[in-house]
Backbone bond lengths (Angstrom), bond angles and torsions (degrees), N, CA, C in turn:
res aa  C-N    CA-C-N  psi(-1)  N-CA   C-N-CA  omega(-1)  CA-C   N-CA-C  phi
1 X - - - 1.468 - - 1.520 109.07 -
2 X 1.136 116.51 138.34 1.257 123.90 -171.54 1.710 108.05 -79.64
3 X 1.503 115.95 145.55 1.603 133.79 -149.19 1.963 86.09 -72.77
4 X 1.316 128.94 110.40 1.552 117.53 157.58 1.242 118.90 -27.61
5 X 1.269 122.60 150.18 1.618 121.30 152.93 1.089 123.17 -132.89
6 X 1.118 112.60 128.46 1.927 130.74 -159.56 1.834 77.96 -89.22
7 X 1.252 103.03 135.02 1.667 117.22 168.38 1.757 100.25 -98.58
8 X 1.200 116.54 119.25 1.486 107.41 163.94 1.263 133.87 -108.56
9 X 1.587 117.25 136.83 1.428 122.89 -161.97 1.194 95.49 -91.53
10 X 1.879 91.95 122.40 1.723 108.98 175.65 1.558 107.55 -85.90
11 X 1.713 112.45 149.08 1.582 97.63 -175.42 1.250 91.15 -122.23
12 X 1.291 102.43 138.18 0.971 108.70 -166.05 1.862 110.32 -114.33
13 X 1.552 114.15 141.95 1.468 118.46 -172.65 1.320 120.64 -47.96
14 X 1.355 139.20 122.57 1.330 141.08 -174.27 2.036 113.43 -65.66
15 X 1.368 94.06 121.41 1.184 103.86 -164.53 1.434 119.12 -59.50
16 X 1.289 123.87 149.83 1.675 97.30 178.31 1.559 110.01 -82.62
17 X 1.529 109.12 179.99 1.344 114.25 173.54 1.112 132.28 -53.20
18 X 0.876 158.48 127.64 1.453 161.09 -162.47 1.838 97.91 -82.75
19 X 1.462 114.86 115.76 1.890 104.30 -171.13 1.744 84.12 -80.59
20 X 1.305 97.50 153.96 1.759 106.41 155.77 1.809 99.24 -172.08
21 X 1.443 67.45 173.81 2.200 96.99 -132.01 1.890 100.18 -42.81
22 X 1.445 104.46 -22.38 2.091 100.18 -178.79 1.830 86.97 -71.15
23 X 1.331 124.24 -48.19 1.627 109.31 -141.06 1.679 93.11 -78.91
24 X 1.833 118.86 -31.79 1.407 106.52 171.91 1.163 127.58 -71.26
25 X 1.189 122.08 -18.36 1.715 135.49 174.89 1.570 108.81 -67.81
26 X 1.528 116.34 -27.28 1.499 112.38 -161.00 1.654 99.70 -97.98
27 X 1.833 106.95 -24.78 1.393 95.76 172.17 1.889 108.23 -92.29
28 X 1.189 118.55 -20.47 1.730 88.97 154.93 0.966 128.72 -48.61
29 X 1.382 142.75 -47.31 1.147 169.54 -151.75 1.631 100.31 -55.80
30 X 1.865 84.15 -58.13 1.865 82.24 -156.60 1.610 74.71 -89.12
31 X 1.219 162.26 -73.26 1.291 141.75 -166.23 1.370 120.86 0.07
32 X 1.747 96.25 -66.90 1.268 120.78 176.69 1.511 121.57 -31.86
33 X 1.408 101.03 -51.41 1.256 126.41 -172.92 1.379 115.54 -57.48
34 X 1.551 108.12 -63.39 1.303 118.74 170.30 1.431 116.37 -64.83
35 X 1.338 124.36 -6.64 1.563 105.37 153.64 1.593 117.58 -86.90
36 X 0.870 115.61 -17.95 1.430 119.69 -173.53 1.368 111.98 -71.57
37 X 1.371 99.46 -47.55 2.033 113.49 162.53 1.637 108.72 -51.46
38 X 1.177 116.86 -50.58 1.056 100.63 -169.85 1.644 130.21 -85.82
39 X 1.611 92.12 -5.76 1.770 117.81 177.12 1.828 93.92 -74.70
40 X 1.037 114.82 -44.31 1.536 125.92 -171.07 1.193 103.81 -54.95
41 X 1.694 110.05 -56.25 1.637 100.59 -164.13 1.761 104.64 -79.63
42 X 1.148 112.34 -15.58 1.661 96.80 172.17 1.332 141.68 -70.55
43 X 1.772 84.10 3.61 2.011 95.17 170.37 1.581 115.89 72.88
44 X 1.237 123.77 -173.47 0.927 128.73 -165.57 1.466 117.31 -85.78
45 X 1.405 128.63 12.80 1.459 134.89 -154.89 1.843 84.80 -117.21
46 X 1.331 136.98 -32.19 0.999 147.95 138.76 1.794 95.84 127.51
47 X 0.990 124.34 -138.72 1.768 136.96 179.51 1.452 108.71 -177.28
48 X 1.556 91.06 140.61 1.698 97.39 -175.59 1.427 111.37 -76.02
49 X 1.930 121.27 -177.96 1.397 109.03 161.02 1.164 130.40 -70.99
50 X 1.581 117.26 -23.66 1.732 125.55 -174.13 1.781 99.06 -61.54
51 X 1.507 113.79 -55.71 1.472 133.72 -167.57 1.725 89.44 -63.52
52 X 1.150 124.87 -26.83 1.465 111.26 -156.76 1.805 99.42 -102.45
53 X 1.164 120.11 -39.19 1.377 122.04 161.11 1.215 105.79 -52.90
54 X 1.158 136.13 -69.05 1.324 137.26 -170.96 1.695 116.94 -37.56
55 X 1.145 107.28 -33.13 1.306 139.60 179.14 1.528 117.74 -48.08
56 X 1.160 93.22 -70.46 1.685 110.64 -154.87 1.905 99.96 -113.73
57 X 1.492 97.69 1.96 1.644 109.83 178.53 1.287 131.95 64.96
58 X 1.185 110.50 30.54 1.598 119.34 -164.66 1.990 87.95 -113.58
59 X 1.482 113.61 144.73 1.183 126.40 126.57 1.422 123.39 -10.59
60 X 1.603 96.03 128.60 2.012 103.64 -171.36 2.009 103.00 -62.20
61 X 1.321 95.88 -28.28 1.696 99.94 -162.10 1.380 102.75 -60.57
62 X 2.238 114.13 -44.28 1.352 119.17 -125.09 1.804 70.74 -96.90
63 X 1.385 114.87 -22.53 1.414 120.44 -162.68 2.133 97.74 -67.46
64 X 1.448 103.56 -61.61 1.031 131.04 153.54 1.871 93.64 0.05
65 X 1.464 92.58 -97.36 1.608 102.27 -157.11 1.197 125.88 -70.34
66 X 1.581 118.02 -17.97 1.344 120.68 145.52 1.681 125.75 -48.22
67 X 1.561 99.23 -48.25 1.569 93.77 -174.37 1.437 96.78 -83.37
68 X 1.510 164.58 42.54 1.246 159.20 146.71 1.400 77.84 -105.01
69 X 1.258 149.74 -100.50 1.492 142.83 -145.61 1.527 105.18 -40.43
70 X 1.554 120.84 -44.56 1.466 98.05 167.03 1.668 159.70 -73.86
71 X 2.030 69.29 10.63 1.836 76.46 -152.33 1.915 68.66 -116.49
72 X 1.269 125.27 -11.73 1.810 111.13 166.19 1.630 106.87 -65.42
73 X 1.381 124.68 -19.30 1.283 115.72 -172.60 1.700 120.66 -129.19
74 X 2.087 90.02 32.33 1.424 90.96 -171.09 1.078 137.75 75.35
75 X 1.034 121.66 -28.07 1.783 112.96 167.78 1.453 123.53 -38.39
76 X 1.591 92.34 -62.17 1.516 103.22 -179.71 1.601 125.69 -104.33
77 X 1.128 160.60 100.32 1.816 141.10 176.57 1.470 96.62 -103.19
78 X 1.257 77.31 170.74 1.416 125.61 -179.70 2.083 118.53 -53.31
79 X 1.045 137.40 133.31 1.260 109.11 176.32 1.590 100.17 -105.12
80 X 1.243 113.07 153.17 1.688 137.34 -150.76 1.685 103.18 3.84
81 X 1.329 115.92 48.34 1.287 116.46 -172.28 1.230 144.48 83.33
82 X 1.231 86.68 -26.77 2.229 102.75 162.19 1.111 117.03 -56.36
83 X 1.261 100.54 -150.37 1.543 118.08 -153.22 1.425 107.87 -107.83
84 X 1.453 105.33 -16.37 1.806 95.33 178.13 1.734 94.03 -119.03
85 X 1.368 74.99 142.04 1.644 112.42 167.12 1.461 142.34 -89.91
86 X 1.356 122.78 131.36 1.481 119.84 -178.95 1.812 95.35 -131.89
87 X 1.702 92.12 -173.47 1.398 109.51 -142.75 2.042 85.12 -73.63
88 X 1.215 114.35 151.87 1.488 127.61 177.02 1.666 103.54 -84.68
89 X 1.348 99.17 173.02 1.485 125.07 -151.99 1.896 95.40 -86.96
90 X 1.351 111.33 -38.56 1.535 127.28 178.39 1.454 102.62 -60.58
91 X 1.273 134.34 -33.01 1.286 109.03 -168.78 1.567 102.13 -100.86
92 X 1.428 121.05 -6.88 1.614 113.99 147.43 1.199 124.88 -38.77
93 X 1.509 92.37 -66.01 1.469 110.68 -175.26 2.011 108.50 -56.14
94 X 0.914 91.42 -68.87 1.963 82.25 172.97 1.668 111.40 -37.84
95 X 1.495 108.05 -48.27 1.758 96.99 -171.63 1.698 104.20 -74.17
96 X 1.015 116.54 -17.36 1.646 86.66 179.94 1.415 114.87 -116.92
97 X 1.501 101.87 6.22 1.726 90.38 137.54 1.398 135.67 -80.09
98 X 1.272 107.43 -14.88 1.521 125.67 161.70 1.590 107.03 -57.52
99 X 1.687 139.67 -42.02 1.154 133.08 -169.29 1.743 117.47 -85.86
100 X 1.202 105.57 48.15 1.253 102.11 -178.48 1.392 115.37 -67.79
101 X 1.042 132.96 -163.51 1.437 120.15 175.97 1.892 113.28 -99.26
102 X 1.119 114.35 -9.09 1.687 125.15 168.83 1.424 96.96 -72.08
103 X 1.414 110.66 -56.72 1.686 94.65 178.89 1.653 126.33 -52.74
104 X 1.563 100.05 -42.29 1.691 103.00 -162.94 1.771 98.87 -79.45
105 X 1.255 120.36 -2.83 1.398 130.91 162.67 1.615 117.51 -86.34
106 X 1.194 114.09 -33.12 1.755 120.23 -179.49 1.726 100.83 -81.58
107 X 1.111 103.54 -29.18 1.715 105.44 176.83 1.767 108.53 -91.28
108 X 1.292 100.53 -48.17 1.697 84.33 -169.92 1.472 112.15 -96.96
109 X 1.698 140.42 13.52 1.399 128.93 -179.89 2.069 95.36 -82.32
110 X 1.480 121.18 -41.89 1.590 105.77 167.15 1.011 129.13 -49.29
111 X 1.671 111.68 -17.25 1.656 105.08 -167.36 1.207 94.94 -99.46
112 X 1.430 127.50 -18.99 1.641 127.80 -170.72 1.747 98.48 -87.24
113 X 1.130 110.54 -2.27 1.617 109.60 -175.81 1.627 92.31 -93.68
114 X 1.560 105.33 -47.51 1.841 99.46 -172.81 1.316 106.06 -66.45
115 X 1.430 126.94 -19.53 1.461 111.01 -174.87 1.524 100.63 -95.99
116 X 1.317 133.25 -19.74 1.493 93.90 176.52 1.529 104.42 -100.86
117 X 1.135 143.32 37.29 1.378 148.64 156.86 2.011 98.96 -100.86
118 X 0.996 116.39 -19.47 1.443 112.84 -172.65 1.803 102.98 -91.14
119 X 1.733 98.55 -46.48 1.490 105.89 167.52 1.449 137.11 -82.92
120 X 1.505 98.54 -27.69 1.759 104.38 166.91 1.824 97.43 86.59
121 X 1.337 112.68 6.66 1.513 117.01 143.53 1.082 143.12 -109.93
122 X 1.398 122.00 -154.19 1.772 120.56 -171.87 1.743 82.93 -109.49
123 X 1.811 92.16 145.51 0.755 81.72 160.31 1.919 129.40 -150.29
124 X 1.092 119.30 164.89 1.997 96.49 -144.14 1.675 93.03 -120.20
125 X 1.410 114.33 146.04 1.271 108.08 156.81 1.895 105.83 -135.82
126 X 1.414 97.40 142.92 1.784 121.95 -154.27 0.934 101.76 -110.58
127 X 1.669 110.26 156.77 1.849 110.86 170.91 2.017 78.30 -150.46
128 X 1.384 77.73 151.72 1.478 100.27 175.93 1.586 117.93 -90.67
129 X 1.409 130.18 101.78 1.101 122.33 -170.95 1.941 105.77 -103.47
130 X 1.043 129.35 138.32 1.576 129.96 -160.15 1.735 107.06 15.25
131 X 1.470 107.80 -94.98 2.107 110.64 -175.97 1.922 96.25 -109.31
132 X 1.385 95.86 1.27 1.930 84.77 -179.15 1.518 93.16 -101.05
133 X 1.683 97.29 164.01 1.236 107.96 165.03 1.710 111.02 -131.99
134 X 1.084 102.89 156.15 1.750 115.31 -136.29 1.189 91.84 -119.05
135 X 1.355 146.90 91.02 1.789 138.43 144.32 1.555 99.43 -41.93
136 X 1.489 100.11 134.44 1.474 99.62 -168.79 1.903 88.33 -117.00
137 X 1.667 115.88 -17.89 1.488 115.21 -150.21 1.313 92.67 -172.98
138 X 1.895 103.29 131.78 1.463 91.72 168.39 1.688 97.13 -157.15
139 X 1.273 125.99 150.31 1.208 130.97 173.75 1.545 99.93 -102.62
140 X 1.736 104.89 139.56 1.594 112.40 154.40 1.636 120.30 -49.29
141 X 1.293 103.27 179.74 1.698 99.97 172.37 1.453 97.50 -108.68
142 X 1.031 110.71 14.80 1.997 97.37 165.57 1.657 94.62 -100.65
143 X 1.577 114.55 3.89 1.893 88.42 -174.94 1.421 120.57 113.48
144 X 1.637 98.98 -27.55 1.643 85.19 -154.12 1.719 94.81 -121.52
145 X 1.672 90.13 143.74 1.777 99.04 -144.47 1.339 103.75 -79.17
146 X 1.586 97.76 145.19 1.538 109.53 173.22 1.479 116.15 -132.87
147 X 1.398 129.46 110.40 1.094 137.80 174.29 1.486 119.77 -70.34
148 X 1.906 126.48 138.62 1.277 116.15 -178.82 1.771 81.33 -100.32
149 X 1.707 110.58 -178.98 1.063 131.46 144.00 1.491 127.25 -87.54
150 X 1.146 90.32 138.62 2.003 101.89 -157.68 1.943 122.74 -46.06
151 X 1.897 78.89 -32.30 1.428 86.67 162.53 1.387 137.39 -112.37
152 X 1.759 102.04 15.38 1.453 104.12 -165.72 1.736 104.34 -112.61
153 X 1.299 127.77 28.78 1.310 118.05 -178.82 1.634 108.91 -147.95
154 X 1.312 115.98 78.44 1.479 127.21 179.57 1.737 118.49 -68.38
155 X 0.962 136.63 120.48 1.533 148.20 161.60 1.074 117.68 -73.58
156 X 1.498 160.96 124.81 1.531 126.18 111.92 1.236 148.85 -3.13
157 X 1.018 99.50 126.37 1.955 101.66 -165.00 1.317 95.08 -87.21
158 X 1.065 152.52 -14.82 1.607 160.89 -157.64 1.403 113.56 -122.83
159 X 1.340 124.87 -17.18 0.982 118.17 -160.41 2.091 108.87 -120.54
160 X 1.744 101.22 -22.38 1.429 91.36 -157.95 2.002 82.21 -124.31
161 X 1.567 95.66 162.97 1.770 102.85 178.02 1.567 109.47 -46.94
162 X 1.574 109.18 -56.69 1.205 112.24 -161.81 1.681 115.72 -68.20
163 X 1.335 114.85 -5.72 1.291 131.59 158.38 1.398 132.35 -59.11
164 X 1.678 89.40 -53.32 1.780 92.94 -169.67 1.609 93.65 -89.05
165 X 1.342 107.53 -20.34 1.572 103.61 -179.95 1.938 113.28 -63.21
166 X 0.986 96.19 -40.19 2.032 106.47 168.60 1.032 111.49 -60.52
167 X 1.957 127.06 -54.93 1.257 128.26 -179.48 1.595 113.05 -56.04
168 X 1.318 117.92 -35.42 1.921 125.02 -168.04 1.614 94.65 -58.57
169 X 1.416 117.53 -30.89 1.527 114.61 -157.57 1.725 112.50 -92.00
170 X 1.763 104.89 4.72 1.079 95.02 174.88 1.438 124.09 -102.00
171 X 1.440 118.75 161.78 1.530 110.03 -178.00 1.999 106.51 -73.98
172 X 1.079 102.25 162.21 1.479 114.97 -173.29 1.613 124.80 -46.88
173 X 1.644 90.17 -35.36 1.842 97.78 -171.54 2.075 101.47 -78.79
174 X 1.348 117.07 -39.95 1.122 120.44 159.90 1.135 124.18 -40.01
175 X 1.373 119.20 -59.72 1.525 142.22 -178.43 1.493 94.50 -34.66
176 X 1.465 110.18 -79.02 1.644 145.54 -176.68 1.677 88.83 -15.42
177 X 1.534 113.55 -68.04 1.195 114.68 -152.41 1.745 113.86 -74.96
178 X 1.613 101.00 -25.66 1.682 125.15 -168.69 1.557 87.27 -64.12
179 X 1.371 110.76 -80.43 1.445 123.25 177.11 1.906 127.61 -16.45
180 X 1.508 75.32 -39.40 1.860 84.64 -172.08 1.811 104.91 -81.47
181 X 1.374 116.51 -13.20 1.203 120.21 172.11 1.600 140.24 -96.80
182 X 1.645 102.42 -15.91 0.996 114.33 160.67 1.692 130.75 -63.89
183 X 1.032 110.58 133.46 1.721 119.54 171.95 1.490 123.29 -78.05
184 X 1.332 120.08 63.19 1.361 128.53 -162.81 1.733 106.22 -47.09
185 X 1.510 103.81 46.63 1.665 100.71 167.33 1.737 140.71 -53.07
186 X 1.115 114.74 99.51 1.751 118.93 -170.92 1.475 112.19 -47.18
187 X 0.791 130.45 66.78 1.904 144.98 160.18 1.743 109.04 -23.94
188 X 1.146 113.89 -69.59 1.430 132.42 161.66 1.272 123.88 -126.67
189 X 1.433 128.51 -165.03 1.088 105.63 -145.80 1.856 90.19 -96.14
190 X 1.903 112.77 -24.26 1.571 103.84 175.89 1.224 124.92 -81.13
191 X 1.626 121.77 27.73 1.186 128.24 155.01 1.125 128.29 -52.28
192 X 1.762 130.39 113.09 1.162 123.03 176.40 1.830 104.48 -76.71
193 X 1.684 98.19 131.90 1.510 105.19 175.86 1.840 107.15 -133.05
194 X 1.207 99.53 72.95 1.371 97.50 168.58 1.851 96.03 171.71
195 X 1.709 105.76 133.84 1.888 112.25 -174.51 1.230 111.86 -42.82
196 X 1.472 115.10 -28.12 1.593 113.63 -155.17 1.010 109.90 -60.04
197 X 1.824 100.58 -73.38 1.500 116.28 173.75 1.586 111.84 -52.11
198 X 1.034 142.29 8.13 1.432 126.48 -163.11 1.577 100.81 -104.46
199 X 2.120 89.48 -37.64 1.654 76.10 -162.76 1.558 110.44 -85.73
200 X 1.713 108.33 -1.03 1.822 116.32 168.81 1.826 101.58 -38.31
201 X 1.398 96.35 -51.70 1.137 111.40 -161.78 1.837 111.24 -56.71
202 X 1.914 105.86 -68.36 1.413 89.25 176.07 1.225 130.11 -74.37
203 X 1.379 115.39 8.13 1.701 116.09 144.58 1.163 126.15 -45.58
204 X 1.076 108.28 -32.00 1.611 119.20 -160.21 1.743 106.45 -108.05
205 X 1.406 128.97 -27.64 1.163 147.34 127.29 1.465 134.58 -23.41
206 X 1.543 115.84 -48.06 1.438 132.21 -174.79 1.715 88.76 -89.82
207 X 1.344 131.12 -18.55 1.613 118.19 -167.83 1.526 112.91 -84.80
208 X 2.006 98.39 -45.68 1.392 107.08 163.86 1.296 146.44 -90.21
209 X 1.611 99.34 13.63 1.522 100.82 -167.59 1.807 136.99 75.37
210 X 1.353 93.97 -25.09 1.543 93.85 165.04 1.437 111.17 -132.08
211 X 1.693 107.31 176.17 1.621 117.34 166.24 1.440 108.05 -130.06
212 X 1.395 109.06 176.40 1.453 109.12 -157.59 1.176 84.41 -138.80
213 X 1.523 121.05 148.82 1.705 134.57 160.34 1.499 107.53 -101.34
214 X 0.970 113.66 100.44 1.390 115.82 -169.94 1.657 110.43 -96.48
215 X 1.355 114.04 58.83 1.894 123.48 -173.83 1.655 93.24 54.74
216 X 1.275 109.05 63.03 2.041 101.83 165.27 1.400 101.69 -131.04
217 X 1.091 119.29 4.53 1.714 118.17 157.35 1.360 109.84 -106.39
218 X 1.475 131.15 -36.91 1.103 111.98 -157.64 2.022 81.75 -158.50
219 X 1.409 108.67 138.52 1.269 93.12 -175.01 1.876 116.58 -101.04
220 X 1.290 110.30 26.66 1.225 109.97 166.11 2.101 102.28 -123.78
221 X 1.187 99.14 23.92 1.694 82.90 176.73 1.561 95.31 -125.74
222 X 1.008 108.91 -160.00 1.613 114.77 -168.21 1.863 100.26 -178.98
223 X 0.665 140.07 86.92 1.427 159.19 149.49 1.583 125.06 -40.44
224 X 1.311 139.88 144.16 1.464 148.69 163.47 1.477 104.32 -137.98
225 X 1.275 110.35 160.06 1.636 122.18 176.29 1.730 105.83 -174.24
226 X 1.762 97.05 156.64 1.583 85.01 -167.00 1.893 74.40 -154.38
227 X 1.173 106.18 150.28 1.473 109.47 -176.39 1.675 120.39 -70.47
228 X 1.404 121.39 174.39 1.009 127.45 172.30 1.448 123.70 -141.73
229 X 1.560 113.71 128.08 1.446 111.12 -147.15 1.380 120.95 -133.31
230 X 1.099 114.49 137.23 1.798 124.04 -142.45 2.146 90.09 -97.98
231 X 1.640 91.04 -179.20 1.959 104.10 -166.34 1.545 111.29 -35.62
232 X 1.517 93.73 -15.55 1.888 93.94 -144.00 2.108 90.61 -110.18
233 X 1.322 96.15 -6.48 2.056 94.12 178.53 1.395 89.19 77.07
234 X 1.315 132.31 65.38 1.205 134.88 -173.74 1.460 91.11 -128.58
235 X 1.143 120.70 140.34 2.323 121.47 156.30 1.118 94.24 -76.42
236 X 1.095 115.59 120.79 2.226 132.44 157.00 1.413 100.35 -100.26
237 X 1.221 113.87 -30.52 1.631 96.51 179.49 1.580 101.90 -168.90
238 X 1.135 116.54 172.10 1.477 126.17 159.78 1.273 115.29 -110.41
239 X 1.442 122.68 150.49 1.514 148.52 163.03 1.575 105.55 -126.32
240 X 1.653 92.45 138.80 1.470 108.45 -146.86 2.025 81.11 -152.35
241 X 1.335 96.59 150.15 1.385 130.55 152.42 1.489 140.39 -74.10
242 X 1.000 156.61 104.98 1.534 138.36 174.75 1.369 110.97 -120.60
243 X 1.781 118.98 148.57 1.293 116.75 177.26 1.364 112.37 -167.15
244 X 0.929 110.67 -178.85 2.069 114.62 -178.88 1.445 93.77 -68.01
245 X 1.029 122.04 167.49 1.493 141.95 -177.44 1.659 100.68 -88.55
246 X 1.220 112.46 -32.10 1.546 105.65 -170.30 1.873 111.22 -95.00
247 X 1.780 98.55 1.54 1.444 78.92 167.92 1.912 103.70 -122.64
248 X 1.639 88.11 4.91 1.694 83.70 167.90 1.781 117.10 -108.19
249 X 0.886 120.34 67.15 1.513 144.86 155.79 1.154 115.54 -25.30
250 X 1.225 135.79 148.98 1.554 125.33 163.88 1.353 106.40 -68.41
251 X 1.212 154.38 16.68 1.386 137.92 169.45 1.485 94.99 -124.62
252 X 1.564 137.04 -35.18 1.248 130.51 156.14 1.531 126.83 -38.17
253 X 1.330 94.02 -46.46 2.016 108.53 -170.38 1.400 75.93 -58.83
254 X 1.259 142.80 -40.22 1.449 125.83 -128.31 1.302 115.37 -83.59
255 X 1.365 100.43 -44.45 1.767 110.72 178.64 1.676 99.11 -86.44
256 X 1.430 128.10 -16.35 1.326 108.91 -169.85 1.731 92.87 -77.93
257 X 1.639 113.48 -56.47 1.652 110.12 175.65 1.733 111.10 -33.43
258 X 1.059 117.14 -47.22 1.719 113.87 149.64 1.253 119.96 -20.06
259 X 1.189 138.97 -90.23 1.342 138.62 -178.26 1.358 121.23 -80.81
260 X 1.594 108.29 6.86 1.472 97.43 151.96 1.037 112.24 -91.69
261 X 1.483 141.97 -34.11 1.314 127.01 -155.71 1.851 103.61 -94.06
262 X 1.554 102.39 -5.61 1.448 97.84 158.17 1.425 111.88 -85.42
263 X 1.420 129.32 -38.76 1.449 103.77 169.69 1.300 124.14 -66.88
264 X 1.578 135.66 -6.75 1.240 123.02 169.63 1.470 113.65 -66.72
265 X 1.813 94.38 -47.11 1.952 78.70 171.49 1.318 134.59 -63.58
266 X 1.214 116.24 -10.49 1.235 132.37 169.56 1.766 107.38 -35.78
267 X 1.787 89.80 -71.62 1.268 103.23 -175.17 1.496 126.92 -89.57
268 X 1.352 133.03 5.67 1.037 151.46 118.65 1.631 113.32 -15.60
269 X 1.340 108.60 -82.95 1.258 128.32 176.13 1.287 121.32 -51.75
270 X 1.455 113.88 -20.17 1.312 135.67 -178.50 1.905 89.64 -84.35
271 X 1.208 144.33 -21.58 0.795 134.88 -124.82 1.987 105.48 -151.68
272 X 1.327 89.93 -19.20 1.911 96.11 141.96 1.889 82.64 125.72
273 X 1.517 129.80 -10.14 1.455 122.85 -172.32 1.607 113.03 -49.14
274 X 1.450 116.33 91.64 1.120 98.40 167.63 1.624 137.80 -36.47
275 X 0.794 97.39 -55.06 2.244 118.05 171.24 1.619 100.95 -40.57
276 X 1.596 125.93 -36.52 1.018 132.45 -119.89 2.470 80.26 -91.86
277 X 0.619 84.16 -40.32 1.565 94.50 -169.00 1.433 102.53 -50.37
278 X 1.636 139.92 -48.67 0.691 130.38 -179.09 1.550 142.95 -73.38
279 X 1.500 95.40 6.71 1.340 130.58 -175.44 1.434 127.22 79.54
280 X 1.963 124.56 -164.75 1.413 104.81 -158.17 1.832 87.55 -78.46
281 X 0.618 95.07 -167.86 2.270 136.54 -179.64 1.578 89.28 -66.96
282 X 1.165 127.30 142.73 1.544 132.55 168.30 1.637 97.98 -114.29
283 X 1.437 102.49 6.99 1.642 93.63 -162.76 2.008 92.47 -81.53
């Protein structure tokens, strides 16, 4: 009888992936990415390539040729020509064409819906247009959303939070000119109507971050607002609170200014603020 033969199945090592051009494109990408994160968080003093490979774990070479491709198309340069690098002038330019005012409305009318369902007020977000100030968006205090038109809902710059809160953020020579145009009209009787006293005030505004409506638009409401601030720590706008006087209390304002100045970071953060993630100031 002839000897059996057992056939044996060889196993053989599992091949690697085969790279092609979508799966290498998608890991530049995120490479890319993670240098850019990590160019970001090193601030303005910039980071070298050794410190920056080291970083994000890539090879000095692969690190190398990523950061020359980003800094050929702007993303990233050079600082005063050396060797370390910070974030490029192009990806400014992309983010604040990104901040148009449809965007900072498509991002912040949900968050103005969660805060006045969280606070049980209205609630407004502003942009400063030359000496007017512009409600661009505002939720009721039952919640349910109500949009203004961009050009149909004018404020006082003198008279309401989200006003003096826009005015605090400007530099002085602006101010000069804002100031000279306003109509310091007496609303009630704690209306400030005169520059002097006003600008005591956004002195005192620009130190803490917010302003207060203290019944000078309307003498049964009472108002707060605290800015909101885009990639660059810039004010694009304010979001502000409004309510009856008898349910904004000094211990009411207190916890509601609470969840406003967490929904600003919200949208801040929504809006490229680095700072913005870690939430408001406890100071």
């Amino acid at each position: 009888m002839a000897p059996t033969t057992t056939k044996v199945k060889r196993e053989t090592a599992a091949k690697p992936k085969k790279a092609t051009p979508e799966r290498d494109g998608i890991q530049s990408i995120k490479r890319a990415s993670a240098l850019l994160d990590a160019v970001a968080a090193a601030g303005p003093s910039g980071i070298g390539l050794g410190e920056l490979s080291e970083k994000v774990g890539l090879h000095t070479s692969t690190t190398f040729h990523l950061v020359k491709t980003l800094e050929s198309v702007g993303f990233l340069m050079r600082q005063d020509e050396g060797k370390r690098y910070r974030i490029g002038n192009r990806l400014f330019v992309l983010a604040a064409g990104a901040l148009d005012e449809t965007a900072l409305l498509a991002l912040g009318m949900p968050i103005l819906e969660r805060l006045s369902k969280e606070t049980g007020e209205a609630a407004h977000l502003a942009v400063r247009s030359n000496a007017d100030i512009v409600l661009v968006g505002r939720t009721a205090a039952t919640g349910m959303l109500q949009m203004s038109e961009r050009a149909g809902v004018v404020r006082p710059a003198h008279a309401t939070a989200i006003g003096k809160l826009l005015l605090a953020q400007c530099g002085e020579e602006d101010l000069d000119g804002i100031l000279d145009a306003v109509d310091f009209v007496p609303f009630t009787e704690n209306t400030i109507t005169n520059p002097k006293s006003l600008r005591k005030e956004l002195d005192q505004i620009r130190d803490a971050g917010i302003a207060y409506d203290r019944q000078e638009l309307d003498p049964d409401v009472r108002c707060v607002a605290v800015p909101v601030l885009d990639f660059a720590g810039r004010c694009v706008a304010a979001m502000g609170i409004s309510g009856p006087v008898w349910r904004m209390g000094e211990e009411d304002i207190r916890g509601k200014t609470e969840a406003l100045q967490r929904a600003a970071c919200v949208l801040s953060a929504a809006l490229g603020n680095p700072k913005a993630a870690a939430g408001p100031s406890q100071e």
